[in-house]
FITI-147527 format. One record per residue (C-alpha): residue number from 1; y, x, z. Coordinates in Angstrom, 2 decimals, padded with zeros to 5 digits. Example, Ala and Ser with C-alpha at 12.3 -4.5 7.8 and 13.67 -1.06 7.14 Angstrom:
   seq         Y         X         Z
     1   -004.50    012.30    007.80
     2   -001.06    013.67    007.14
END
This chain:
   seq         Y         X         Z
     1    225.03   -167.85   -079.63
     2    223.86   -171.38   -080.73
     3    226.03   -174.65   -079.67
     4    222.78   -175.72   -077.72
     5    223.46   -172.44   -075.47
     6    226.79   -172.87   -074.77
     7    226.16   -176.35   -074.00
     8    223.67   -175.57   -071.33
     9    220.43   -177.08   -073.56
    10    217.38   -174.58   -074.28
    11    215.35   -174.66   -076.94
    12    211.79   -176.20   -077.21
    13    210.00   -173.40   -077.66
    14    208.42   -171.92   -080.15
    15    204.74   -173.19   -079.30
    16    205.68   -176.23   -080.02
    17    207.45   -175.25   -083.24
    18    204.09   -173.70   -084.54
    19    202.04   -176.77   -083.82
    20    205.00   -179.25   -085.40
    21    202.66   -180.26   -088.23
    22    199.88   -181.21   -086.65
    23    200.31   -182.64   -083.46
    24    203.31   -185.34   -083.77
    25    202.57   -189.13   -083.92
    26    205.68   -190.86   -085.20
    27    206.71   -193.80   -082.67
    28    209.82   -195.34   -084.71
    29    211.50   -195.02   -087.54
    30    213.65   -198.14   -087.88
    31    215.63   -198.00   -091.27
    32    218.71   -199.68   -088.81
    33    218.94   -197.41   -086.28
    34    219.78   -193.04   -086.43
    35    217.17   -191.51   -084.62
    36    213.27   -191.12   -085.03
    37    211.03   -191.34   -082.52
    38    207.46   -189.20   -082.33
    39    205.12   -188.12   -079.39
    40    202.73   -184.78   -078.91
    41    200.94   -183.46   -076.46
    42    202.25   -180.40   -074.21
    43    200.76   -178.50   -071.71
    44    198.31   -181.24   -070.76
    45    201.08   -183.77   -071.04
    46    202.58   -186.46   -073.69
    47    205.94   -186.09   -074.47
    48    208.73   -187.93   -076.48
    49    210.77   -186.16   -078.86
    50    214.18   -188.16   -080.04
    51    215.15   -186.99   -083.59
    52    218.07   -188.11   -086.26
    53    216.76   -189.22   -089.43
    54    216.58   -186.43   -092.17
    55    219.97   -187.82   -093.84
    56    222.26   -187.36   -090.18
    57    221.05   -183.82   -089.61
    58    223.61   -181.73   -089.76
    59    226.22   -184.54   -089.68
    60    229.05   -183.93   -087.12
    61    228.98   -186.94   -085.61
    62    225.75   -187.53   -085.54
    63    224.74   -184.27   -083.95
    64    227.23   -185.28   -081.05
    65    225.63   -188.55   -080.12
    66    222.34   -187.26   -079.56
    67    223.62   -184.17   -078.04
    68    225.78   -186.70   -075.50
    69    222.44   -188.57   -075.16
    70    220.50   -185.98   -074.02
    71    223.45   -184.75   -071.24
    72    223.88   -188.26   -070.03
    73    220.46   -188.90   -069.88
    74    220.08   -184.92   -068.09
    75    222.08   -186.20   -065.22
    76    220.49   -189.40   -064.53
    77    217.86   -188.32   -062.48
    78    216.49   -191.67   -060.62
    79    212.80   -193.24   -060.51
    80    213.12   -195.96   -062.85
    81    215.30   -194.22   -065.56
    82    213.31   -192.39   -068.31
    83    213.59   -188.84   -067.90
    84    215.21   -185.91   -069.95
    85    213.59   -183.03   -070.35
    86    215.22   -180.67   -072.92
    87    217.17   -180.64   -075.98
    88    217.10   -177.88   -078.97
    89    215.78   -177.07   -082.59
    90    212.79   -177.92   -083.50
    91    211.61   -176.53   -087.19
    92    212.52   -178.97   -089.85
    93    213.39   -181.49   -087.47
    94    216.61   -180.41   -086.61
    95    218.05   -180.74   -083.01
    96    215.47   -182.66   -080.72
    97    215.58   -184.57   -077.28
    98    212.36   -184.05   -075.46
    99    211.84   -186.92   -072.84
   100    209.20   -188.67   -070.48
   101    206.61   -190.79   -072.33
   102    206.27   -193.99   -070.61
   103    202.86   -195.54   -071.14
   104    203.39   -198.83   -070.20
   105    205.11   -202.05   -072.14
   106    208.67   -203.49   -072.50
   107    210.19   -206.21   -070.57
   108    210.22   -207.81   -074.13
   109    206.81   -208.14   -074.17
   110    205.86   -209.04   -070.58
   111    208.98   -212.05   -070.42
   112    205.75   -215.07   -070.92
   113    204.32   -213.40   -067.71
   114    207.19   -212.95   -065.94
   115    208.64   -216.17   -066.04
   116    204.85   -217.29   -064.97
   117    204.29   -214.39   -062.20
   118    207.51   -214.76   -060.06
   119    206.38   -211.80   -057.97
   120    206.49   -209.92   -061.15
   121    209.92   -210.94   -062.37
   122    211.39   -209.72   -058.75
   123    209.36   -206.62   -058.95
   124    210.85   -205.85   -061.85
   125    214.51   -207.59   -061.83
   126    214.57   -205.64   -058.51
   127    213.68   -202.05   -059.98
   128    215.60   -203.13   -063.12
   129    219.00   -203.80   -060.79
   130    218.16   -200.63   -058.82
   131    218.46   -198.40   -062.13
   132    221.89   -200.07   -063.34
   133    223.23   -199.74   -060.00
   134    222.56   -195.72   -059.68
   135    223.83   -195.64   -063.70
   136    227.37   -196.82   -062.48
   137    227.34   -195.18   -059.63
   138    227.21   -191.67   -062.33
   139    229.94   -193.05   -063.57
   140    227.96   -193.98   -066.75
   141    228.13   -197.45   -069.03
   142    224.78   -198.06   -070.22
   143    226.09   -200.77   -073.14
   144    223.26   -201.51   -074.89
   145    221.24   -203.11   -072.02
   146    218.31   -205.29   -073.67
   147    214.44   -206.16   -073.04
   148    213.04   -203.88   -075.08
   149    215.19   -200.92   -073.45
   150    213.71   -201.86   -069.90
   151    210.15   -200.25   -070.00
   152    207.40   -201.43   -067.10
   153    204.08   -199.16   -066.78
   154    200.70   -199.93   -067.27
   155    200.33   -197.86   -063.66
   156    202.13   -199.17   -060.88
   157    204.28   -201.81   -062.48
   158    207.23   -199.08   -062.28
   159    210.39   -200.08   -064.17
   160    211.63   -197.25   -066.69
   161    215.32   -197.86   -068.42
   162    215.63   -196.03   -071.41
   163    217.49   -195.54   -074.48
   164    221.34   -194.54   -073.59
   165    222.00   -193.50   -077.14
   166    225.19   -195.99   -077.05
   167    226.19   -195.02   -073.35
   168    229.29   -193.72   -072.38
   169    231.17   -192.02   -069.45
   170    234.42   -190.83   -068.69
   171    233.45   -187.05   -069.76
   172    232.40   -188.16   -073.03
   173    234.72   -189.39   -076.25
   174    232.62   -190.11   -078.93
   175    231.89   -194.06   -080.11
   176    234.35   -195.87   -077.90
   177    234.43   -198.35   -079.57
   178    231.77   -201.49   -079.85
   179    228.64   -201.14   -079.10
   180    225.17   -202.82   -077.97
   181    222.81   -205.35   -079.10
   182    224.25   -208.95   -080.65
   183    222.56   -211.57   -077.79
   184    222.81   -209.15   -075.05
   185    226.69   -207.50   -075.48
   186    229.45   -208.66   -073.37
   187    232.29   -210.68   -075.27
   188    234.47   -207.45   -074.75
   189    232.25   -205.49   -076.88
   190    231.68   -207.82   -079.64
   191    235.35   -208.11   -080.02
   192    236.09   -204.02   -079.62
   193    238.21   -204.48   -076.67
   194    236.41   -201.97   -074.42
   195    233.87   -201.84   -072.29
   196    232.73   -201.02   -068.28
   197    230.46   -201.51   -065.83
   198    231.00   -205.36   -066.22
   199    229.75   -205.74   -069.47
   200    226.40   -204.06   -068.54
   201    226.45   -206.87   -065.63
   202    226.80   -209.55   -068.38
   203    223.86   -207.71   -070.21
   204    222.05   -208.32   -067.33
   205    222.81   -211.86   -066.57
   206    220.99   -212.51   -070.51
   207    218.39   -210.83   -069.04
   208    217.84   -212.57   -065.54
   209    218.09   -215.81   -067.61
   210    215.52   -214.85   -069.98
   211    213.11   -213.75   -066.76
   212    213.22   -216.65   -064.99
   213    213.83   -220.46   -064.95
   214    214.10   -220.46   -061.21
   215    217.36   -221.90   -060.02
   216    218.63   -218.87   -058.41
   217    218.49   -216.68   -061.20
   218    220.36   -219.18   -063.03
   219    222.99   -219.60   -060.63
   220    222.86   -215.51   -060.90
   221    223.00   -215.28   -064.62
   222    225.73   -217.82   -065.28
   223    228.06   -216.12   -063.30
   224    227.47   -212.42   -064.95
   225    227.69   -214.03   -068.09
   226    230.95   -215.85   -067.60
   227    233.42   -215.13   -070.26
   228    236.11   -213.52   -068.24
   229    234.99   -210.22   -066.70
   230    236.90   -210.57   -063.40
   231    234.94   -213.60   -062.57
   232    231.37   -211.66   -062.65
   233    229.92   -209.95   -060.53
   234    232.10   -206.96   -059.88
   235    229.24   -204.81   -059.14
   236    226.00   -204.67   -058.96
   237    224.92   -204.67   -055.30
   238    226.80   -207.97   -055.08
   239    224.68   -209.30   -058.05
   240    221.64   -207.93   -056.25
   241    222.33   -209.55   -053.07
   242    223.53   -212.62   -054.30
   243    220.00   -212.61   -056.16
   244    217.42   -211.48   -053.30
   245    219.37   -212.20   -050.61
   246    217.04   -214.39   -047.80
   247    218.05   -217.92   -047.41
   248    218.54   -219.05   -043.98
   249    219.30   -222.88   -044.66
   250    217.98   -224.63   -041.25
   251    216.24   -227.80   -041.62
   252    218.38   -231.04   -040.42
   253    216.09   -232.32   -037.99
   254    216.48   -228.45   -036.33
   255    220.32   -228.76   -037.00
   256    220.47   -232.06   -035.21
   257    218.22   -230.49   -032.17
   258    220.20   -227.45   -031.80
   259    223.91   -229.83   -031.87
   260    222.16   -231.49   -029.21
   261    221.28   -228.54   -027.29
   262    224.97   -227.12   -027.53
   263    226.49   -230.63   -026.38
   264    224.47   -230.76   -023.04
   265    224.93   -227.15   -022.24
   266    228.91   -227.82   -022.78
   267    228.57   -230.27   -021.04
   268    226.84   -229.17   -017.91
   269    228.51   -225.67   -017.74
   270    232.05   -227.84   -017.88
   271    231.07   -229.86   -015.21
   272    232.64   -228.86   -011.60
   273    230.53   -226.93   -008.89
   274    230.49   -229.28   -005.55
   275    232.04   -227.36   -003.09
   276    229.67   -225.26   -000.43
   277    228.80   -226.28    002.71
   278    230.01   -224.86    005.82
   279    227.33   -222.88    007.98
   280    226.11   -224.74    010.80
   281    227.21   -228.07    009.24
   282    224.89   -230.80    007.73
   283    226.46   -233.53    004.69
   284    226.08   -237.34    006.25
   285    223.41   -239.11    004.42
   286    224.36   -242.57    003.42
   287    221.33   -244.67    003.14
   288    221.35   -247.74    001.32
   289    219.54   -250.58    003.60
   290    215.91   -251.11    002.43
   291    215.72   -247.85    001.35
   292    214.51   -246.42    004.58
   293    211.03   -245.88    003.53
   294    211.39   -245.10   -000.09
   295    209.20   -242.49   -001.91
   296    211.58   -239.93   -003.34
   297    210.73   -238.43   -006.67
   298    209.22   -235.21   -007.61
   299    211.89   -232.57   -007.81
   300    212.87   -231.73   -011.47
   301    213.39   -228.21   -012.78
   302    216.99   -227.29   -014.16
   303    217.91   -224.57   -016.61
   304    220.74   -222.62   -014.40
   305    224.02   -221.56   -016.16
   306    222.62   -218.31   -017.14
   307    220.00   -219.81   -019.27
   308    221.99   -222.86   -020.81
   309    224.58   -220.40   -021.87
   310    222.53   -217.94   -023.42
   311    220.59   -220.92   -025.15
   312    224.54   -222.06   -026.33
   313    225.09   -219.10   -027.48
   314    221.69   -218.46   -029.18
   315    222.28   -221.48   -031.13
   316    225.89   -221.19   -032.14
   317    224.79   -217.55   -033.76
   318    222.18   -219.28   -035.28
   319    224.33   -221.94   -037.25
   320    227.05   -219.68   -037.63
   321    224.37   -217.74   -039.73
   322    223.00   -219.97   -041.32
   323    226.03   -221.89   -042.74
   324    227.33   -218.12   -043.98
   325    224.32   -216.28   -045.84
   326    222.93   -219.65   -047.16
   327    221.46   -218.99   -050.83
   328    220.09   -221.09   -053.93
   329    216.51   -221.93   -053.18
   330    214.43   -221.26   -055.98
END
């Protein structure tokens, strides 16, 4: 029984083995990186297969990074992640990946329109932040978190994360050691110290930076980037919130009104109650002389205790809330 078999994997299938020749389109063949990328057509659909370059077949550990590629990438099953389809021989390729073709462009490529289109950039940082959070959540390190490994469709503007060729999780133990992209890598990986989910959150921080000029997403990005991973974002809901979170800063003019509003109601609701009258009995009236025939004025309308205290409390809430969730503007 083949490795691929014991592993769980199944192979391609022989249809496609017999049309091999004809119906591949190479993608990428960088001369840095391992792996070779074509597309075909299957069953109506395109396709992606992920293959090593003709001098790493057969090389041990080699073999083991795309085979831990395709089972990390097996398990991540999440709308914006690229999916995995199946991994096995295919003729004189060697061992394959097979894998979603997105039709669509990188992040790379749309960053003029993005820092233009600020609905865009959310869209996007928003679906981007969604995929790294569900990663972690797997227990799984992306590392190599860049632009051009954040895809966006043509259709839909969906966000697809690719590429985990340099990932790593606790059930795997090859290439421990550094890994990612130069401008994008955490401080921690360029000096082989290790790696977790913080150093994806720097990744990210280059990112948001490169996305947007706005002054939230800097305030964002500086802080994943800082040098010192317990001083980042520790995960990344709390870099999402921090990010998209509403601002609820209250104009001064309405802060001024609403102290107002909370001094009179203290003030009336601490005042004393006069004390009733008894039945039967009428208060003297002490008239001042030349008064006798004086128009008295319209009655006025007064809030009762009820309402001033809900109104008190109403506003209190309201400042209490705004003070606390207050973010950057942009």
């Amino acid at each position: 029984m083949s490795s691929a078999n014991i592993s769980g994997f199944f192979d391609l299938g022989a249809d496609i083995n017999n049309d091999i020749a004809s119906g591949l389109t190479l993608l990428s063949d960088s001369t840095q990186g391992p792996f070779v990328l074509y597309k075909y057509s299957k069953a109506g659909r395109i396709v992606v297969l992920k293959a090593l370059r003709e001098q790493l077949r057969g090389d041990a550990l080699s073999e083991e990074m795309l085979r831990k590629e395709y089972e990390i990438g097996r398990s991540l099953n999440h709308p914006n992640i690229r999916e995995y389809y199946s991994y096995g021989p295919v003729g004189d390729l060697g061992n394959c990946i097979e894998m979603e073709w997105v039709d669509g462009q990188s992040l790379e490529d749309l960053m003029p329109r993005c820092r233009e289109d600020s609905e865009l950039c959310d869209r996007i940082a928003s679906q981007m932040l969604e995929a790294v959070k569900f990663i972690h959540l797997k227990q799984v390190i992306h590392r190599d978190l860049k632009p051009s490994n954040i895809l966006i469709t043509d259709k839909g503007h969906n966000v697809k994360v690719i590429d985990f060729s340099l990932s790593d999780s606790d059930s795997h133990f090859v290439l421990k050691g550094n890994a990612g992209t130069a401008l994008y890598a955490s401080p921690e990986q360029t000096l082989c110290k290790g790696s977790d989910s913080r150093s994806d959150i720097y990744s990210l921080g280059v990112i948001l930076s490169e996305m947007s000029a706005r002054r939230r997403y800097r305030t964002v990005a500086l802080r994943c980037m800082r040098k010192d991973p317990a001083r980042r974002y520790q995960e990344v809901d709390e870099l999402s919130s921090a990010l998209f979170r509403r601002s609820w800063g209250l104009p001064l003019s309405l802060v001024l009104l609403l102290l107002t509003v909370i001094a009179c109601a203290a003030a009336i609701l601490g005042k004393p109650e006069p004390a009733p009258i008894p039945d039967g009995q009428l208060p003297e009236m002490l008239v001042t002389p030349g008064t006798e025939n004086a128009e008295l004025p319209e009655e006025e309308e007064y809030l009762d205790a009820g309402s001033i205290d809900l109104i008190f409390r109403q506003a209190t809430e309201m400042l209490e809330e705004g003070g606390a969730t207050e973010a950057p503007a942009d």
